[in-house]
N, C-alpha and C positions, 0 to 999 in steps of 0.2 A: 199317613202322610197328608198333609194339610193342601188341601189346592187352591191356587191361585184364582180369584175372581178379575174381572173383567169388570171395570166399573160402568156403572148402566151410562154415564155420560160420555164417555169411551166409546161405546156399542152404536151411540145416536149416532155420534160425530163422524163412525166408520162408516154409517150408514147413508146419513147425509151427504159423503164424499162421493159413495159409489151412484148414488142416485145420479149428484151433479155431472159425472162423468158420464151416464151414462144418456143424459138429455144433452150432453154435449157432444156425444157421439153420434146421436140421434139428429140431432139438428144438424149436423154436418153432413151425415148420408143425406139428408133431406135436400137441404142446400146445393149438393154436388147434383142430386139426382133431377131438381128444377132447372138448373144451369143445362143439363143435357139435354133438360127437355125442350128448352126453351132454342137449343141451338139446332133440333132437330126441326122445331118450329120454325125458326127465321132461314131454314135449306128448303126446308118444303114450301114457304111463302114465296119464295123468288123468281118471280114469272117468268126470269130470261137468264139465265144462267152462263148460257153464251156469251153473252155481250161479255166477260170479264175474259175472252180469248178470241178477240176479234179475227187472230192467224189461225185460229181453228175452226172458224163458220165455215169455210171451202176447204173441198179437198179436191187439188189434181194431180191425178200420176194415172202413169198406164193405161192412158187413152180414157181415163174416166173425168169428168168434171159433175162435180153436186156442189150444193149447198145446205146448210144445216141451219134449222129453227127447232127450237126450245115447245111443247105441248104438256098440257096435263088430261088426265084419265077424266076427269068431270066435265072437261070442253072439248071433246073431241066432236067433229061434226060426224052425224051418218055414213058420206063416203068413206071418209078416215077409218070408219068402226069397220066399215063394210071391208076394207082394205086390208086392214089387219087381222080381219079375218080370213081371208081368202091366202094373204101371204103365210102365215102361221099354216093355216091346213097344207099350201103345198110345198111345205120346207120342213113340215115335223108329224103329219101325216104316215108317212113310211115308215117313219123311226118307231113311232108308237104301235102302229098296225091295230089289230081290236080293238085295242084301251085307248083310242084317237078319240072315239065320240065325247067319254067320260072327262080326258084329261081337256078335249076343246071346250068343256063348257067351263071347267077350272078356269081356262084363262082367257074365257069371255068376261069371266067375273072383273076377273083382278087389271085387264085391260082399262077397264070404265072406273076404275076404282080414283077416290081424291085424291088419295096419296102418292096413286102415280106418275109419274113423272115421261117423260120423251123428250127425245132426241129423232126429227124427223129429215131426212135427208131425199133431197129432192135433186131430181137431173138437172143440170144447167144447160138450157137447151139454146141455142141462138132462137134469133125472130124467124130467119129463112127455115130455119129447120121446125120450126113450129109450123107455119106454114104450109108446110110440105106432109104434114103428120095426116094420116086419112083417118078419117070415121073406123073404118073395117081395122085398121091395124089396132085402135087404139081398145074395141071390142074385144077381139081376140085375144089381148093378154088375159087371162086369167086374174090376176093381180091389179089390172088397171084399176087407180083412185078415179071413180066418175066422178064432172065436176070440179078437181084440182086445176088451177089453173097451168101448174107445172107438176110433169109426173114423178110421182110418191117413189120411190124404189126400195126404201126400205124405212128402218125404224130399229129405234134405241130405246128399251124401258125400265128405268129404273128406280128405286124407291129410296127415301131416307128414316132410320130407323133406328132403335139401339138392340146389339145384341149381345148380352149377357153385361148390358148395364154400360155397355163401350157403342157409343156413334159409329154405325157404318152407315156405307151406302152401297144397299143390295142391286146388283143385275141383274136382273130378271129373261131378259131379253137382248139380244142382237139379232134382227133378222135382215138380209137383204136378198135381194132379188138371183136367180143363178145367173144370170147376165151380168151383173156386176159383182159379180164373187169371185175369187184372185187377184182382186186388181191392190192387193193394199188397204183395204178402206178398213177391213176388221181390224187390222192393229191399228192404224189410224185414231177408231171408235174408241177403242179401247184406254188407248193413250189419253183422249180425252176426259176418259170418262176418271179416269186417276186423278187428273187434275182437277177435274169439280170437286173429286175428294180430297184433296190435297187442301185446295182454296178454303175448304170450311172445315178446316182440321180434323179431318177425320182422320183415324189410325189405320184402318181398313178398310177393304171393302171384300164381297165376295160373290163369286158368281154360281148363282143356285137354280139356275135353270136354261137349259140350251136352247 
């Protein structure tokens, strides 16, 4: 039985097709994957992220009043650093037990890191009650930001990233102070933090570390 050839100008032209297709498939993953980059790029450039929720720089309920600014990992001043460390050891200290020393210097690292990002939430304190604030109490806290002109009570840190080729933006962190814990603020935080995802289209976010 006689078999049928494939003409070699046939064979080119098949070949030429799947090549073109496939530097078109090529360029398109490429394309998609610059656009992502570049959107992870213009989240993580945005010095003030707040300002697009002005109803969400204050939070009051349940006898709490703060205020909320915007920080990154690269500009964090000494007290700040010194703060976030002191609050982190005594809110995830316990939890850890032995493996605290190893896991703290993990997130010494990534604290200072460029790409992180805050959310710093600070007391609203009146003038009189500032005032009134002594040396010895402000000592005493464990946690006190030396230096802050208004005290630190806690902190929001999180990153922008892609994960498995899709924009999110990782949590990393919620930590606040056990004095102002219950009062609301965590969901609060949280709700906000949806919305910076929302605002720069991201599909998810997740939260990978307590």
């Amino acid at each position: 039985m006689e078999s049928k050839k494939v003409p070699l100008r046939h064979r080119s032209d098949q070949n030429n097709g799947t090549g073109r297709e496939k530097r078109l498939k090529r360029k398109e993953i490429l394309e998609k994957k610059k656009s992502k980059d570049e959107l992870i790029k213009a989240a993580s450039s945005d010095g003030y992220p707040l300002a697009a929720f002005p109803a969400s720089r204050h939070y009051n309920g349940n006898g709490l009043s703060v205020c909320l600014e915007s920080g990154s990992g690269d500009k964090l001043s000494s007290p700040v650093k010194q703060y976030i460390q002191n609050l982190l050891k005594a809110n995830m200290e316990g939890q850890y037990g032995s493996e605290w020393p190893a896991e703290e210097k993990v997130k010494r690292r990534e604290m200072v890191a460029p790409e992180a990002r805050y959310i710093f939430i600070y007391e609203a304190l009146s003038a009189s009650s500032i005032e009134t604030s002594t040396t010895f109490e402000s000592e005493r806290r464990l946690t006190d930001c030396v230096g802050c002109k208004r005290p630190l009570v806690g902190f929001v840190h999180y990153r922008f990233t892609l994960e498995e080729e899709v924009p999110v933006l990782y949590l990393y962190e919620i930590q606040l102070e056990s004095r102002i814990q219950g009062k609301g603020l965590g969901e609060f935080l949280m709700q906000l933090i949806e919305l910076i995802a929302c605002k720069i289209c991201y599909i998810k976010y997740f939260s990978i570390k307590s």
